[in-house]
N, C-alpha and C positions, 0 to 999 in steps of 0.2 A: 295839759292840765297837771297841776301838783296836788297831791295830797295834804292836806294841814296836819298838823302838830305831830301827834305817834299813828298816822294812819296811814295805812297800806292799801296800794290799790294792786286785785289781786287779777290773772289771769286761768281758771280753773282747766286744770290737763283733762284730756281726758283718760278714762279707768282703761287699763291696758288688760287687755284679756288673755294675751299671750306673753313671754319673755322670748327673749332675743334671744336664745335655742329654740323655741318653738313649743317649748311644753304651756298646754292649754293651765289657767291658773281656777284655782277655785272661783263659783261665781257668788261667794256668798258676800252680803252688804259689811260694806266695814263705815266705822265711826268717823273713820275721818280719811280725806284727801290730799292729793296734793295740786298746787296750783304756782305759776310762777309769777315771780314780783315784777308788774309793769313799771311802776313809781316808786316812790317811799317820800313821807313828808320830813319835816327838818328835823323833829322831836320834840319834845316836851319842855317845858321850863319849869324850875322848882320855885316858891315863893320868894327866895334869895334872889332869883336873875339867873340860874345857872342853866345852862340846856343838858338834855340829857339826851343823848347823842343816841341814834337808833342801830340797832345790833344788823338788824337786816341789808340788804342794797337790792340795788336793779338785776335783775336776769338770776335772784336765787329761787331754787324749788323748797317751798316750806309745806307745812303737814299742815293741815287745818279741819278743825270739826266737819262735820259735811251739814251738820245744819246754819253755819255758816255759808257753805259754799251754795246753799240749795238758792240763797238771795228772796228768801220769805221773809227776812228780819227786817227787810227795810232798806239791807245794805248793797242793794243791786243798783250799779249805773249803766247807764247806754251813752256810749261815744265812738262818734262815725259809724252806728248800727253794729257795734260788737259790744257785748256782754261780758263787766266786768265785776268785781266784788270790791267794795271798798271795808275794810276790819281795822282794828286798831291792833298795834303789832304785840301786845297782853296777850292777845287771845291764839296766837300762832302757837302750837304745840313743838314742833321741831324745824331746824330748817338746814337744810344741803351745808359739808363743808367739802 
């Protein structure tokens, strides 16, 4: 499956409790996540005909709201019984360079 236009289909990490030394991390709720990019669709078109080419790719770790991530909006898919997030790539906050 592909995504259409500017949307992102997302794979949500799970919260890491520890770092890679070992020190336990605060458990307090943060605003937002990180999840990795399954897909990416082609991108947008402007009223000209122009596409507007998407910043994202396949296999990057982006930030995203967590009331995104939580898939109450609507935006939750199931394929082959795994649990994905489909967003439009607007609403991605930061992502891995």
């Amino acid at each position: 499956m592909k995504p259409m236009g500017d949307q992102l289909l997302l794979k949500a990490e799970e919260r890491q409790e520890k770092t890679k030394s070992g020190l336990i991390l605060k458990s307090s709720e943060s605003e937002y996540g990180y999840a990795k990019v399954i897909a990416v669709g082609p991108g947008i078109y402007t009223q000209t005909g122009d596409r507007i080419a998407m910043s994202c790719k396949e296999d990057d770790t982006v930030l995203v709201p967590n009331r995104l991530l939580s898939g109450k909006n609507g935006n939750e898919v199931t394929l082959d019984d795994k649990r994905y997030i489909l967003v439009r790539e607007s609403e991605i906050v930061m992502k891995s360079i």
